[in-house]
N, C-alpha and C positions, 0 to 999 in steps of 0.2 A: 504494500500500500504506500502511495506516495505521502510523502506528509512534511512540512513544512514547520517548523516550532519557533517564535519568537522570545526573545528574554533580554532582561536587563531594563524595563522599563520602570517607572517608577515617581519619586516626587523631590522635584529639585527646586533649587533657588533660581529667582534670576541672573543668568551671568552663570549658571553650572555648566557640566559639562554631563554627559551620561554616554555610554556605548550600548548599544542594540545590539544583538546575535541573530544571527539566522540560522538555524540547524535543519538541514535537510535528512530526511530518511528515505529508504527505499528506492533512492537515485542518488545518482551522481550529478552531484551542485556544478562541477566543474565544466560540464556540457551544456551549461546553458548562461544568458543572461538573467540578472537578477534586479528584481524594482522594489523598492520600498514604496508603501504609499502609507497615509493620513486622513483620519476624519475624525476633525472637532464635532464636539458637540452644534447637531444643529445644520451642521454643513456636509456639502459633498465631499466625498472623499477626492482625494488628489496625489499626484505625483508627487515624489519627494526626491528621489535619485533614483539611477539605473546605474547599473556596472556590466562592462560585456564578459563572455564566457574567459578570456584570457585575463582580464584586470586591465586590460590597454586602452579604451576604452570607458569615460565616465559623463555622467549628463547630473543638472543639478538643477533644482524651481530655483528661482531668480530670489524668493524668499529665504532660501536655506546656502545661497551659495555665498562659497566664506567661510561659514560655520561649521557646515556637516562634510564628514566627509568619507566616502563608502566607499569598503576594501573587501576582497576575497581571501580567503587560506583554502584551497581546492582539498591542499590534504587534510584539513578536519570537513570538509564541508561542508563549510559553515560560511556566511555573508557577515557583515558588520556595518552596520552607522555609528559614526564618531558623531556626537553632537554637542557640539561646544558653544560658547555665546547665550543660552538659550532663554528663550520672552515668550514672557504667557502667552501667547499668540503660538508658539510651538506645541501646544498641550492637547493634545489627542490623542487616537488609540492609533498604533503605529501596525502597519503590515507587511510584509516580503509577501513574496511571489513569484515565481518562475513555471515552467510548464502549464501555465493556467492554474497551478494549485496554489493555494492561499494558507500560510499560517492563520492563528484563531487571534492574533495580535497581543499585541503588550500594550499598556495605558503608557503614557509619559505626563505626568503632570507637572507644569511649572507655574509654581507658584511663593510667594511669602509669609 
């Protein structure tokens, strides 16, 4: 079964930093492109970054670029958002996705 697992989310200050995991099972992460996306409370969900199957390859929302910044380890299989800088406006439930399958997401809250 393909499956997707997110972690590391959680409730920061403004101006924190947090890192996100993405843990793939039942495939191999390294064969494919990975996209984190977002949705606050209330709003549609959105893109937040993509990384191509090698790491060579990076895209960023014009909101988060700067701050976030997503990386691969093909040998754990696992994806990552570094997010640094981070303003309540960044607080929502966070997603990876690759193959069309969906982790179940992480919260990220920022707040004081």
């Amino acid at each position: 079964q393909l499956q997707l697992v997110e972690s590391g989310g959680g409730l920061v200050q403004p101006g924190g930093s947090l890192r996100l995991s993405c843990a793939a099972a039942g495939f191999t992460l390294g064969d494919f492109a990975i996209a984190w996306f977002r949705q606050a409370p209330g709003k549609e969900r959105e893109g937040v970054s993509c990384i191509s199957s090698s790491g060579g390859s990076t895209n960023y929302a014009e909101s988060v670029k700067g701050r976030f910044t997503i990386s691969r380890d093909n040998a754990k299989n696992t994806v990552y958002l570094q997010m640094n800088s981070l303003k309540p406006e960044d607080t929502a439930v966070y997603y990876c996705v690759a193959l069309g399958v969906w982790g179940q997401g992480t919260v990220v809250t920022v707040s004081s």
